[in-house]
C-alpha positions in Angstrom: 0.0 0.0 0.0 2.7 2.4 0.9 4.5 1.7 -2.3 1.2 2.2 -4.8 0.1 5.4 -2.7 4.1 6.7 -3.1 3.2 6.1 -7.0 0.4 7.9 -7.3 1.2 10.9 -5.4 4.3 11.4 -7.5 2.6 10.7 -10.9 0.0 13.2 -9.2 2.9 15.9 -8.5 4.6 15.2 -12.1 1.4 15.7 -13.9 0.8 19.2 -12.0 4.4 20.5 -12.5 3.9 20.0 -15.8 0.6 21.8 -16.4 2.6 24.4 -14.2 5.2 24.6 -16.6 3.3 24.6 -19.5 0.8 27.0 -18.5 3.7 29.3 -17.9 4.9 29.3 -21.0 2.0 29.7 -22.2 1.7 32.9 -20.4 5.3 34.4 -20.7 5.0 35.6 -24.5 2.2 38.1 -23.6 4.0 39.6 -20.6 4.7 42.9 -20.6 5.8 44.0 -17.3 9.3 43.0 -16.6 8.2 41.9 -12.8 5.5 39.6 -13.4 8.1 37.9 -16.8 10.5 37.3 -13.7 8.0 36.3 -11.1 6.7 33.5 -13.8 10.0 32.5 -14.9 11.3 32.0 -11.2 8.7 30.4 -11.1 8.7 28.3 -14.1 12.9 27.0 -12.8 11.7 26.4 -9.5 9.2 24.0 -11.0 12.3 22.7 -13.3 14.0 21.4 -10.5 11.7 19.8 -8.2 10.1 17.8 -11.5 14.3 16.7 -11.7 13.8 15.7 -7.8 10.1 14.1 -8.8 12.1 12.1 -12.1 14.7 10.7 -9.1 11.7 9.6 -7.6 10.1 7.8 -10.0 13.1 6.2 -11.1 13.5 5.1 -7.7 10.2 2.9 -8.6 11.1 2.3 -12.3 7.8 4.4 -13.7 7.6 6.6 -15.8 5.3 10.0 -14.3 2.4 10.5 -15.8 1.6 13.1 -18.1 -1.1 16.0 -17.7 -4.8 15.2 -18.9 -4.9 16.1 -22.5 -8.5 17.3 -22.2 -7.6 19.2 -19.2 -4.3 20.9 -20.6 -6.1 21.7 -23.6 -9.0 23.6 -22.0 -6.5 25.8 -20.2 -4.8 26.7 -23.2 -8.0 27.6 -24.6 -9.6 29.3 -21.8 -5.6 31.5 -21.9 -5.8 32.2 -25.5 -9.2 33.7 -25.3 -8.9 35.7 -22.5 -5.8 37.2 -23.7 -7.4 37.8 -27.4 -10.0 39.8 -25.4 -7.4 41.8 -22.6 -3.9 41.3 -23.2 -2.9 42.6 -19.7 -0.6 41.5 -17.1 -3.8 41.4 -15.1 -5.5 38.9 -17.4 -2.2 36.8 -17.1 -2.2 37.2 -13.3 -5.7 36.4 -12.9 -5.4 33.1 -15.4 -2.1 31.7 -13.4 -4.1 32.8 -9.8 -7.1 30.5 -11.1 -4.6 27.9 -12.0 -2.6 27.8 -9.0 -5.3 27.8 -6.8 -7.1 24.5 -8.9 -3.6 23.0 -8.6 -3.2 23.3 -4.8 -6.8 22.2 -4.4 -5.9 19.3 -6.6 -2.7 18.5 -4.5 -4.4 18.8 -1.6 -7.1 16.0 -2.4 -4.2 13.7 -3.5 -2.1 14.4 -0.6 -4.9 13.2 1.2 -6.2 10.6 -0.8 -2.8 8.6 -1.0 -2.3 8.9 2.5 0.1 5.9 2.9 2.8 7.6 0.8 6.5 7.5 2.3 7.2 11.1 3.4 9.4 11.8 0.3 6.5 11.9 -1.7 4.8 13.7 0.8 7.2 16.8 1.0 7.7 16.8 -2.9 3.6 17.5 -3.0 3.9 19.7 -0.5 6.5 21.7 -2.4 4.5 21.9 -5.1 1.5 23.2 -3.2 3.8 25.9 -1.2 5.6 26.9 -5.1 1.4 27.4 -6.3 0.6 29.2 -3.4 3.7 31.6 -3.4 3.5 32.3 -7.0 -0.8 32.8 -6.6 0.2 35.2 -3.8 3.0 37.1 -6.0 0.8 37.5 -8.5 -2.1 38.7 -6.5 -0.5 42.3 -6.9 -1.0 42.5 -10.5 -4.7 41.4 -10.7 
């Protein structure tokens, strides 16, 4: 049990850091302040690195992550690109990567305690993930 809740948690983490990442990018090309492009891109090599810690991880189990959901990653990428067509404002951006940090540590938070038999590694990678969402919602917050 421990084992198979260790899984999931990490496929869990791996699948949100990269919808983090990729929502980023999709983000950084309408930036215009210079504060919010270095807010996101701190943000973007902080996520970097723990999914190299989450890949040790895995590998420590021999699987693979898993991958966002497709339908999922493609209906933020929608819901982005038409907000920005609309207002292509830092305070679109911040309000977009706000919404998505906060569905991300909700998210987190539900598998952190869903797979509540996973070892403590696993534990503090999700719970990196959910502090890295919550500091970048909160950076952002000034922009909205």
């Amino acid at each position: 049990m421990i084992e198979q809740d260790t899984i999931r948690l990490l496929r869990e983490c791996d699948a949100g850091v990269q919808m983090g990442v990729a929502s980023i990018d999709d983000v950084l090309k309408h930036v215009k302040s210079e504060d919010v492009k270095k807010i996101l891109t701190d943000c973007k090599e902080a996520h970097e690195i723990l999914a190299q810690d989450l890949e040790k991880q895995l590998h420590r189990f021999e699987d693979e992550g898993k991958a966002p959901n497709p339908i999922a990653k493609g209906m933020s990428w929608m819901k982005t690109e038409m907000k920005l067509a609309m207002c292509e404002k830092d305070s679109t951006i911040a309000d977009l990567m706000v919404d998505g940090c906060n569905m991300g540590i909700k998210s987190l938070s539900r598998y952190l305690n869903e797979y509540k038999a996973a070892d403590e590694e696993a534990k503090g990678i999700a719970k990196r993930l959910i502090a890295l969402e919550d500091s970048l919602a909160q950076d952002l917050r000034a922009y909205l």
